[in-house]
C-alpha positions in Angstrom: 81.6 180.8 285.9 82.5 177.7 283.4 79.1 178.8 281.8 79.7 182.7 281.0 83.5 182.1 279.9 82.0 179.9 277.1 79.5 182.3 276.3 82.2 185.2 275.9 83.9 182.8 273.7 80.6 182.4 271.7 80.2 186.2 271.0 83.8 187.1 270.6 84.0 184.2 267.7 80.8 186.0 266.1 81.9 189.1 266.4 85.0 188.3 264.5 83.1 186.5 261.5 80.8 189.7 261.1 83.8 192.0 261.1 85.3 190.0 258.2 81.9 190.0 256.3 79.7 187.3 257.7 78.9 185.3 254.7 81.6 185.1 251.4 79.4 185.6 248.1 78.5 182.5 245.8 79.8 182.1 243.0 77.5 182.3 239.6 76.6 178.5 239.0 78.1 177.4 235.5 76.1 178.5 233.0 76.4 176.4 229.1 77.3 177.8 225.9 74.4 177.9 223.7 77.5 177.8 221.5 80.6 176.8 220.8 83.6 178.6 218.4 86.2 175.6 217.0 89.2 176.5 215.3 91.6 174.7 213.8 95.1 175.5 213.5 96.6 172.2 212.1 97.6 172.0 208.8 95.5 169.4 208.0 91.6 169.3 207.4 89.3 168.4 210.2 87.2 165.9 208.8 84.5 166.2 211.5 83.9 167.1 215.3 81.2 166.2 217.4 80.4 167.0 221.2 78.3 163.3 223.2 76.2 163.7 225.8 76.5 160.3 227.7 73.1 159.0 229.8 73.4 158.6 233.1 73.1 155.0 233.0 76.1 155.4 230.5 74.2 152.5 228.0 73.1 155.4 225.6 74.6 158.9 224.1 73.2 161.8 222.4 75.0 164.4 220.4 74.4 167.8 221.4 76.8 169.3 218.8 79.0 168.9 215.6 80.1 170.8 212.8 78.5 170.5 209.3 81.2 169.7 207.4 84.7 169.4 207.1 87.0 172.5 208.7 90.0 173.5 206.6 93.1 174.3 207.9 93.2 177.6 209.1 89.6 177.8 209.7 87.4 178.9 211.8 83.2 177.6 212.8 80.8 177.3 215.1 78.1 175.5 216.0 75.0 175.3 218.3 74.9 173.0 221.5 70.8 172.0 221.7 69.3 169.5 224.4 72.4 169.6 226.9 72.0 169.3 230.6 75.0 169.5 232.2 78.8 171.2 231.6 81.1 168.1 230.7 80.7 166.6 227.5 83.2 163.9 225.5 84.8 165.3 221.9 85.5 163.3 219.5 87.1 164.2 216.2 89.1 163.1 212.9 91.7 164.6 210.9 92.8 163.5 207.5 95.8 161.6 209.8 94.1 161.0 213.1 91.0 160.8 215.1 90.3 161.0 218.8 88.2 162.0 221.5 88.1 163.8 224.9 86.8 165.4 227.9 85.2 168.9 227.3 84.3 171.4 230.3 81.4 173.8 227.8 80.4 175.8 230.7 83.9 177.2 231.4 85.1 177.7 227.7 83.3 177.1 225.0 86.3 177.9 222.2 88.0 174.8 221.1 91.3 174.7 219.2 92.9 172.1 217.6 97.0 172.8 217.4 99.8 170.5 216.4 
């Protein structure tokens, strides 16, 4: 008796996860930008912009991206990501009064704006 009560159990459960759609679809993997649209709405210039590629062993990097030259105020460019691998990248930029760098998600959003 023990034995056919757990098999009842065993179909009533599956019944209930084809009745709700037996499998949920995947979402697309994360595809990269071949490109990437900057803009800068500062008032100041931005003297340059590059997008690293770190190794996995972390000892060497490889820039996958960067503008040409410098990107007035108010402008807009964009540039070409070539010999990427993965989605998450580090920035790094300079202003006429600042530089910095940080973590970039490309295969998510590939528009980058720089605000004050």
């Amino acid at each position: 008796m023990k034995q056919r009560l757990a098999m009842i159990g065993v179909i009533a459960a599956v019944g209930v996860v084809q009745a709700d759609g037996a499998t949920k679809p995947r979402p697309a993997p994360a595809k990269l930008a071949q490109a990437v649209n900057l803009e800068n709405r500062r008032l100041v210039p931005l003297k340059s912009f590059e997008v690293v590629m770190m190794a996995k062993d972390k000892t060497s990097e490889t820039i996958v991206g960067k503008i040409d030259k410098p990107l007035a105020a108010g402008d807009r460019a964009q540039f070409s990501i070539t010999g990427a691998k993965s989605c998450l990248f580090e920035a790094r930029w300079a202003f006429d009064d600042a530089k910095d760098s940080g973590d970039v998600d490309l295969c998510n959003d590939p528009r980058i704006v720089f605000a004050d």
